[in-house]
C-alpha angles and dihedrals in degrees: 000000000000104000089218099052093052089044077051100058091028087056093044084048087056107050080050101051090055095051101061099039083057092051089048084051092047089044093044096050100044086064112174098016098044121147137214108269085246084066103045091052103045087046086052096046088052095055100091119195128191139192103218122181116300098033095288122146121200124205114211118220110258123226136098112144128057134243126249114220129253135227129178114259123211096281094049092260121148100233122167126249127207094260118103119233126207089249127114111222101195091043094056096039090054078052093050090049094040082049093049095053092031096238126135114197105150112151098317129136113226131170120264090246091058093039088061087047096061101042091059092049094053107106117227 
């Protein structure tokens, strides 16, 4: 068997393996408000960062798709309708995963320093 070619799909294994053990952690911490893992990642790849001069990162604000509504079924269940809300999805599930790890980046403009800070003191 060709050594780079197994480091290759042992690597690829890998990067996989931890991706998904960071979106159950996500998931498990998140408890009564936990989201599909679609949802987690198209919330996160939605979150955008940049390193603007003078060592200043901005956060964009995160939404783009609205939300269905929801009504109860039979068993109690949440479940969504074909009727469209007001409400950014995106938008409130980046809120409900800013909310599980205490954080609150929305669309603000910090130094790198105190970026760095907050992220340390986030609780996983």
């Amino acid at each position: 068997m060709n050594v780079s070619k197994f480091v290759s799909n042992s690597t690829h294994f890998l990067i996989c393996f931890v991706a998904l053990l960071i979106l159950r952690i996500i998931q498990y911490h998140m408890g009564q408000d936990v989201l599909s893992i679609e949802r987690i990642c198209r919330t996160l790849n939605k979150a955008t960062c940049r390193l603007l001069k003078g060592g200043i990162i901005h956060l964009d604000d995160v939404g783009g798709a609205l939300e269905f509504k929801k009504i109860q079924n039979k068993k109690g269940k949440l479940v969504d309708t074909l009727v469209f809300s007001n409400e950014d999805e995106i938008a409130m599930d980046f809120r409900k995963i800013q909310n599980t790890f205490g954080s609150n980046f929305n669309n603000i403009y910090l130094r790198q320093e105190l970026f760095n800070r907050l992220l340390k003191n986030m609780s996983i």
